[in-house]
N, CA, C and O atoms as CSV, one atom per row, in Angstrom:
chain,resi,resn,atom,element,x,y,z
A,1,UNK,N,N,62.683,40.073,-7.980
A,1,UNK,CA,C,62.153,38.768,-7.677
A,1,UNK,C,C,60.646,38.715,-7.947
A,1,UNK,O,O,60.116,37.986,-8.785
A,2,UNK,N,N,60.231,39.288,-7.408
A,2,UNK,CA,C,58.551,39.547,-7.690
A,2,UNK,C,C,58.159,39.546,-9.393
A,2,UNK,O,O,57.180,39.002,-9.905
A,3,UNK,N,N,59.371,40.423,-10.169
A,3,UNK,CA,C,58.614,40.174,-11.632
A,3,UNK,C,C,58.871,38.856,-12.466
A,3,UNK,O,O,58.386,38.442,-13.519
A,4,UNK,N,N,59.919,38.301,-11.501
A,4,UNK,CA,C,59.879,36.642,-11.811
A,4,UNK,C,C,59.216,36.070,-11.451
A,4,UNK,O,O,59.627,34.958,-11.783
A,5,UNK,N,N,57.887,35.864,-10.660
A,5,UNK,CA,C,56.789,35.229,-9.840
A,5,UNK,C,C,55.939,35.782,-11.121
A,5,UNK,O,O,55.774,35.205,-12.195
A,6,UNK,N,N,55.495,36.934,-10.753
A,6,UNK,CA,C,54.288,37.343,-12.109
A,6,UNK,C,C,55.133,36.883,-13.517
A,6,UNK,O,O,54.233,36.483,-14.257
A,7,UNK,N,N,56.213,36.768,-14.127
A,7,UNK,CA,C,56.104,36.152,-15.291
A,7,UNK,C,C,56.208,34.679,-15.291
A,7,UNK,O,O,56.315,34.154,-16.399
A,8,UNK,N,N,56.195,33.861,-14.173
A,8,UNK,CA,C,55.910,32.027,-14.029
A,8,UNK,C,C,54.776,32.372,-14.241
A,8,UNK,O,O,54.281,32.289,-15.365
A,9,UNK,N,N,53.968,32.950,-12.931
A,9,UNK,CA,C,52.322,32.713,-13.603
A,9,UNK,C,C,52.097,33.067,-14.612
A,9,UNK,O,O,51.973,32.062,-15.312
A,10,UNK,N,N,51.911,34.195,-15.351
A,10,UNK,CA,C,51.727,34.282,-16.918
A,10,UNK,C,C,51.903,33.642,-17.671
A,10,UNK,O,O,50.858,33.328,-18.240
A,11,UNK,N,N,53.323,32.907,-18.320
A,11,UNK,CA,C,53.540,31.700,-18.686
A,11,UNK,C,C,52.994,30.340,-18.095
A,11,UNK,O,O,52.721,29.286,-18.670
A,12,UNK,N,N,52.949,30.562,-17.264
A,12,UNK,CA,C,51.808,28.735,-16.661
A,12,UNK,C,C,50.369,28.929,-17.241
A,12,UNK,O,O,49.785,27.964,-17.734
A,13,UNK,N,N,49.691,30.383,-17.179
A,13,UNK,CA,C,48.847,30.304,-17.739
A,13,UNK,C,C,48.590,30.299,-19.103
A,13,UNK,O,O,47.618,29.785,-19.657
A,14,UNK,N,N,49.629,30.973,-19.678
A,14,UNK,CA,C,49.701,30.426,-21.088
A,14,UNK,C,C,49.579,29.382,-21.390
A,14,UNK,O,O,48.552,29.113,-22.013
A,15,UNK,N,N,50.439,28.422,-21.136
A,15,UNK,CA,C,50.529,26.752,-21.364
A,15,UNK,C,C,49.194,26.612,-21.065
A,15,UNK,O,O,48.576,26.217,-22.054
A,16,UNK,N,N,48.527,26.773,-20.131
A,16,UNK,CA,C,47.387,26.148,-19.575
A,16,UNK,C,C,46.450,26.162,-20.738
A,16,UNK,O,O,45.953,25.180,-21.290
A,17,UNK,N,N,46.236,27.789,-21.108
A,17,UNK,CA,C,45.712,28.267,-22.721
A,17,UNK,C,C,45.658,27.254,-23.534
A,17,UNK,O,O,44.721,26.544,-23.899
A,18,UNK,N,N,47.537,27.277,-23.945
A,18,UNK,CA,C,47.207,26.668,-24.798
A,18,UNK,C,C,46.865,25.154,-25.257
A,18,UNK,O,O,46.431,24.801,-26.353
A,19,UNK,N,N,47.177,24.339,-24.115
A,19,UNK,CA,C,46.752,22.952,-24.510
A,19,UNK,C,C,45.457,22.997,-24.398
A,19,UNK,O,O,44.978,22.080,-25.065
A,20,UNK,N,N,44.562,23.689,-23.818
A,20,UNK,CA,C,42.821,23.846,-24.029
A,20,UNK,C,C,42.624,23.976,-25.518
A,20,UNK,O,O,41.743,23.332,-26.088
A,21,UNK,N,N,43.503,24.875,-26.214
A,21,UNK,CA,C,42.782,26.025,-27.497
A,21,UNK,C,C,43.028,25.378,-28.327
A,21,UNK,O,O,42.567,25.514,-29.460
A,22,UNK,N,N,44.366,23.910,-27.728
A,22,UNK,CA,C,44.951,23.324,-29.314
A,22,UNK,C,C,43.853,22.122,-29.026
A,22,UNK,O,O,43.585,21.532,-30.073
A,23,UNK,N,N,43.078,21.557,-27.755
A,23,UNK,CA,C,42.112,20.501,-27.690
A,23,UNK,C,C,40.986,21.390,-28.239
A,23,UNK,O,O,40.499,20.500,-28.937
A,24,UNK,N,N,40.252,22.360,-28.455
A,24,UNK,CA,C,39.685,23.221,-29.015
A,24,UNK,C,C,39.704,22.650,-30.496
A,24,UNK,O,O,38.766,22.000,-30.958
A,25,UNK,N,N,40.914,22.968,-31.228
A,25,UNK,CA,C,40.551,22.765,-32.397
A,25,UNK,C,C,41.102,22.260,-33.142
A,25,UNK,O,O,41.270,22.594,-34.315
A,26,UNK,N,N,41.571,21.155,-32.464
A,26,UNK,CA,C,41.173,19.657,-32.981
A,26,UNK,C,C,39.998,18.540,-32.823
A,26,UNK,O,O,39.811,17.443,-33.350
A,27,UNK,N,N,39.272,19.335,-31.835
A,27,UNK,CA,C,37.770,18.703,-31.775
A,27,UNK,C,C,37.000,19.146,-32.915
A,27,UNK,O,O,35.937,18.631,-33.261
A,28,UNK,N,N,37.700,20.344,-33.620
A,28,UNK,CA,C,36.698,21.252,-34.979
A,28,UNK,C,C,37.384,21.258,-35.728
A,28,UNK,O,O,37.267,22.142,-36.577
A,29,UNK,N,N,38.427,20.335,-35.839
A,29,UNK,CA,C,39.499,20.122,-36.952
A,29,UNK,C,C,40.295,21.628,-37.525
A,29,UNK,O,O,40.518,21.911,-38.702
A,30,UNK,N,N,40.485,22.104,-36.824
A,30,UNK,CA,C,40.819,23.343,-37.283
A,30,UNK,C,C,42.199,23.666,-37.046
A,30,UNK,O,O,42.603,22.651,-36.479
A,31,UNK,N,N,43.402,24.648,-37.155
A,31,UNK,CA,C,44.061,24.578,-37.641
A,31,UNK,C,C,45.093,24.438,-36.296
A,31,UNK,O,O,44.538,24.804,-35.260
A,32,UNK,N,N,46.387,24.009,-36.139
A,32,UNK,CA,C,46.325,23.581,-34.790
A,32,UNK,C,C,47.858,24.352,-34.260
A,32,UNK,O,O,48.515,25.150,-34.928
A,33,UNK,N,N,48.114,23.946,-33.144
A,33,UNK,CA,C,49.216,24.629,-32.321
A,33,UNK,C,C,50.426,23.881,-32.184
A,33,UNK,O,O,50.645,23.242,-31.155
A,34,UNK,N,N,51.259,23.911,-33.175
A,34,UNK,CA,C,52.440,22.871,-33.528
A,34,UNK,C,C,52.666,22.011,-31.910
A,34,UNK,O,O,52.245,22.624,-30.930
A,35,UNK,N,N,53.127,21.031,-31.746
A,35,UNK,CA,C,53.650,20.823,-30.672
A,35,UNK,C,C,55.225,21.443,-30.341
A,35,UNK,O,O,55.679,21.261,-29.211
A,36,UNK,N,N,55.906,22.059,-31.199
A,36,UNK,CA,C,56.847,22.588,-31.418
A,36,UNK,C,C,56.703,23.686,-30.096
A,36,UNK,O,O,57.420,23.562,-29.103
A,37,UNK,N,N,55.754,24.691,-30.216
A,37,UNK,CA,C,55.598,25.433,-29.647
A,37,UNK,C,C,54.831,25.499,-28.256
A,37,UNK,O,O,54.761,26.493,-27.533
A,38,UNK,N,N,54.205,24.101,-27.991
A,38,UNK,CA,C,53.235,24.071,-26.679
A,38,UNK,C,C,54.785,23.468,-25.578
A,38,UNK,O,O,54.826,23.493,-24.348
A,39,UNK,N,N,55.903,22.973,-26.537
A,39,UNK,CA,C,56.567,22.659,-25.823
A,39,UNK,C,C,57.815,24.109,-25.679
A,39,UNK,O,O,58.713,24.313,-24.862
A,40,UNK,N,N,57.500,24.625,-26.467
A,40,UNK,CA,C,58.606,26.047,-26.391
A,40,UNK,C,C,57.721,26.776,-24.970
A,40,UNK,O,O,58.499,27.364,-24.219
A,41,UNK,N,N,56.998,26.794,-24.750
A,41,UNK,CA,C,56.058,27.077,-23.723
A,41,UNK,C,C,56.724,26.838,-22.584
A,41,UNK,O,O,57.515,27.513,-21.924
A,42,UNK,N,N,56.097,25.354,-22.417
A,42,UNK,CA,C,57.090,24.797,-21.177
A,42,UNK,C,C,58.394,25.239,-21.017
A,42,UNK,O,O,58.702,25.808,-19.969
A,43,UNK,N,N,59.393,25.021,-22.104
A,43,UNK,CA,C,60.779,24.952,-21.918
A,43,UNK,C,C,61.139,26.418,-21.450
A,43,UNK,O,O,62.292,26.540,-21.037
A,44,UNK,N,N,60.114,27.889,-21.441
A,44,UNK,CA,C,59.984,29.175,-21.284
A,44,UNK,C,C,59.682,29.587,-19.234
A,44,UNK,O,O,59.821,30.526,-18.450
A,45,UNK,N,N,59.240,28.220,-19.243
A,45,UNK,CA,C,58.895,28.359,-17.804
A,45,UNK,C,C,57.466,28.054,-17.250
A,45,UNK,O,O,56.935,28.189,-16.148
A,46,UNK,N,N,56.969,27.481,-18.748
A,46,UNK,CA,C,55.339,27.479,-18.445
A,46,UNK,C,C,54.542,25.824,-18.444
A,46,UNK,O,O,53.436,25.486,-18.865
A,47,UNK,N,N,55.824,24.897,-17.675
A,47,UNK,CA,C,55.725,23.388,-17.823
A,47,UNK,C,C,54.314,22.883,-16.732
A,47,UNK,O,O,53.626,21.866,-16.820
A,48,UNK,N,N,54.242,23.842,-15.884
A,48,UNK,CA,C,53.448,23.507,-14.869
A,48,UNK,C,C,51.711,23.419,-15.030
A,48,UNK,O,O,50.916,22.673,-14.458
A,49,UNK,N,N,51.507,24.395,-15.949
A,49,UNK,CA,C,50.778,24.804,-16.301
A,49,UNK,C,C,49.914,24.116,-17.783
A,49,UNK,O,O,48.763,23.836,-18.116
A,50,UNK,N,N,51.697,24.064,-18.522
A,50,UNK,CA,C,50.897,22.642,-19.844
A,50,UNK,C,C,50.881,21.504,-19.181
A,50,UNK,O,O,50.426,20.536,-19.790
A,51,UNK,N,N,51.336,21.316,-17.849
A,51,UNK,CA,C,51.311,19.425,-17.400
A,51,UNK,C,C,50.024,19.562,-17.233
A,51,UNK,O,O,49.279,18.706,-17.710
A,52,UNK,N,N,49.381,20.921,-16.359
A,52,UNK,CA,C,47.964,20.575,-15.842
A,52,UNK,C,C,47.029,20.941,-16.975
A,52,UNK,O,O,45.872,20.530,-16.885
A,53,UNK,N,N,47.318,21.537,-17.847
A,53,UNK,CA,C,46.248,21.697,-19.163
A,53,UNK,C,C,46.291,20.246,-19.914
A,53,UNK,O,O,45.315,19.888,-20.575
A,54,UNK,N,N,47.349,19.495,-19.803
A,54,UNK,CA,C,47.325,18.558,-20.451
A,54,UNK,C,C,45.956,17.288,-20.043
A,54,UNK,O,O,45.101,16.633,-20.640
A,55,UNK,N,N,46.514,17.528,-18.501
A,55,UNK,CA,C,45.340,16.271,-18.009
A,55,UNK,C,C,43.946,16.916,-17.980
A,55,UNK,O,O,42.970,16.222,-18.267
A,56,UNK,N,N,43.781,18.405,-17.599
A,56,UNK,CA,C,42.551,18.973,-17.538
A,56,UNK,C,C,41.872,18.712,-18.725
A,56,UNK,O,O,40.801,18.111,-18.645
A,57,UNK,N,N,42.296,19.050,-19.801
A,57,UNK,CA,C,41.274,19.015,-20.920
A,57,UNK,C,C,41.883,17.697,-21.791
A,57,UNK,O,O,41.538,17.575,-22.967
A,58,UNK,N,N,43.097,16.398,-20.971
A,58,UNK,CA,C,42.772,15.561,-21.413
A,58,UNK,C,C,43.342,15.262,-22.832
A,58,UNK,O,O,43.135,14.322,-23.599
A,59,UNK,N,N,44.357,16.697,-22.960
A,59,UNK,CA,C,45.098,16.317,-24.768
A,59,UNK,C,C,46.925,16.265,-24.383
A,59,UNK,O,O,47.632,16.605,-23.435
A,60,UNK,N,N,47.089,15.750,-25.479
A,60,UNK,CA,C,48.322,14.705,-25.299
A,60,UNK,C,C,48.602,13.443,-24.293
A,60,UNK,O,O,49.640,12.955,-23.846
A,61,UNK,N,N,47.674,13.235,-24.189
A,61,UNK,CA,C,48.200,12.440,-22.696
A,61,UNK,C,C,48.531,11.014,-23.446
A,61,UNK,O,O,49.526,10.355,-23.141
A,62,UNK,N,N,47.826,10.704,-24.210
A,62,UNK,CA,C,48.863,9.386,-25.340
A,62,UNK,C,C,50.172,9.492,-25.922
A,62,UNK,O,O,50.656,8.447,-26.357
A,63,UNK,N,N,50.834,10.545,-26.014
A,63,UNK,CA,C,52.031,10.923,-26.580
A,63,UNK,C,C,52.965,10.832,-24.843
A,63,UNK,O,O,53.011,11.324,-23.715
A,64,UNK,N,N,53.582,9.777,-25.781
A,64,UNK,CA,C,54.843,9.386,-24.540
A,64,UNK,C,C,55.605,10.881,-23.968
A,64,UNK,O,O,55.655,11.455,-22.880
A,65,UNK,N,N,56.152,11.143,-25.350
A,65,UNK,CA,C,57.493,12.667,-25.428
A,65,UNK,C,C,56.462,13.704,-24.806
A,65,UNK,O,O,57.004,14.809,-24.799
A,66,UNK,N,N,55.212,13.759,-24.296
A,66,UNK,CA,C,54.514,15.238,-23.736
A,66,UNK,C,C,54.095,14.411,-22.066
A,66,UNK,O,O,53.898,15.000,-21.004
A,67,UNK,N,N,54.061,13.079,-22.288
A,67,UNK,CA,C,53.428,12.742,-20.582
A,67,UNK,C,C,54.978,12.583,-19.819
A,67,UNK,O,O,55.010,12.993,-18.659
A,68,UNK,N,N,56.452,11.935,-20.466
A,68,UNK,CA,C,57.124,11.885,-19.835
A,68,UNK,C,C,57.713,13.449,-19.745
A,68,UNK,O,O,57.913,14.099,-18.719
A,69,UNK,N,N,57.920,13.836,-21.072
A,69,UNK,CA,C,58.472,15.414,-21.288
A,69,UNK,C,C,58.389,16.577,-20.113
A,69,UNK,O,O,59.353,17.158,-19.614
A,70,UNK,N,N,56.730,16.803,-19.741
A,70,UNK,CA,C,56.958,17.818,-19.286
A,70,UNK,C,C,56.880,17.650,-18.101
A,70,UNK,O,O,57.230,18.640,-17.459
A,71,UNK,N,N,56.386,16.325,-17.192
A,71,UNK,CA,C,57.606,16.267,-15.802
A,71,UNK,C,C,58.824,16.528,-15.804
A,71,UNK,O,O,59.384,17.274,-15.002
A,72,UNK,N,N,59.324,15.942,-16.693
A,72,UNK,CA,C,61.016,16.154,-16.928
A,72,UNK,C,C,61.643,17.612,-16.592
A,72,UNK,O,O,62.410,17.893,-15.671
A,73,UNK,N,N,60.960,18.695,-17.863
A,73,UNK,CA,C,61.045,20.197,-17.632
A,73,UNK,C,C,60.693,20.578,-16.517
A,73,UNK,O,O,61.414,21.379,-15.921
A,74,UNK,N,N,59.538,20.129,-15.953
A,74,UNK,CA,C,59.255,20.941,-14.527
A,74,UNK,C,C,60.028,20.672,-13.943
A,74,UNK,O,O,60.704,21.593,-13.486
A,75,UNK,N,N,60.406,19.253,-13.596
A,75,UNK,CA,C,61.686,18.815,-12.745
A,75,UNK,C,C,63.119,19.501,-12.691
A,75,UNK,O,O,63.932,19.800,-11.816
A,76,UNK,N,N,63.031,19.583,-13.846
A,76,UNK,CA,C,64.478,20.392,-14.752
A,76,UNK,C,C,64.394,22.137,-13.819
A,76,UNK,O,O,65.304,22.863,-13.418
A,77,UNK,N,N,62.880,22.289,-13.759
A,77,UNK,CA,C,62.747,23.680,-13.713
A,77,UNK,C,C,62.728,24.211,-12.052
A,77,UNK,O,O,63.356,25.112,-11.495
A,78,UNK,N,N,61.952,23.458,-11.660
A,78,UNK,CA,C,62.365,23.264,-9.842
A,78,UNK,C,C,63.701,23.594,-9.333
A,78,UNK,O,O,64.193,24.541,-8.720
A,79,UNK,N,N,64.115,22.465,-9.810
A,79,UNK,CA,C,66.062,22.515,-9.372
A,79,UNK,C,C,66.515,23.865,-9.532
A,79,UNK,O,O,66.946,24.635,-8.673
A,80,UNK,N,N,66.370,24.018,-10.633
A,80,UNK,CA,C,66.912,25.505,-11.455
A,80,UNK,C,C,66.633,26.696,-10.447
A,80,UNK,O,O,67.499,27.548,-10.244
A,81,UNK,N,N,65.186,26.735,-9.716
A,81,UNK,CA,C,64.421,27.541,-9.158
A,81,UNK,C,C,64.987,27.531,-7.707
A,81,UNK,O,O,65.040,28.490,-6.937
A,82,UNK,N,N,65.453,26.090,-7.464
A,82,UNK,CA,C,66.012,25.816,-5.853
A,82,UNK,C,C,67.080,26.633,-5.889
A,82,UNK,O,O,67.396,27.441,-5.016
A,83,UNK,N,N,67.962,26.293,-7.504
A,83,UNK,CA,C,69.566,26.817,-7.211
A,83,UNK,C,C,69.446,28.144,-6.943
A,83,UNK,O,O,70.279,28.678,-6.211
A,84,UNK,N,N,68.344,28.910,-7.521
A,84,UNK,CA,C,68.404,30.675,-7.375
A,84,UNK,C,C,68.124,31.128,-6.361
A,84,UNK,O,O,68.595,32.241,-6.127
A,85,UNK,N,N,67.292,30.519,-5.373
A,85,UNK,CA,C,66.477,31.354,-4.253
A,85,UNK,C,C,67.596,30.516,-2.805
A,85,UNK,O,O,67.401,30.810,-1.626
């Protein structure tokens, strides 16, 4: 149980990463972080973490499919979390 706690946080902080690194560099036009994968993130366990990177640094938050999306997953991911414990 415990190495399922340390790998949520790891993955939350990932997400967190990465919606900073992909607002990063697209402020420097530089080469960017598919959304493919910020959402493979979430769907990994790390939704909590891109919801709050999202509003923290303020990227995606115009894209419907990432502001409704990753409540959805967390929501999705809660339940999931209720049914186990």
């Amino acid at each position: 149980m415990e190495k399922m706690w340390i790998y949520l946080v790891l993955v939350n902080l990932l997400g967190f990463f990465l919606m900073g690194e992909d607002k990063r560099r697209a402020k420097n036009h530089l080469w960017r972080i598919s959304e493919k994968n910020l959402f493979l993130c979430s769907l990994l366990g790390g939704s909590l973490g891109s919801w709050a990177g999202m509003y923290v640094f303020r990227h995606k938050t115009k894209h419907w499919y990432f502001v409704v999306g990753m409540p959805l997953i967390l929501a999705a991911q809660i339940g999931l979390l209720a049914t186990l414990i």
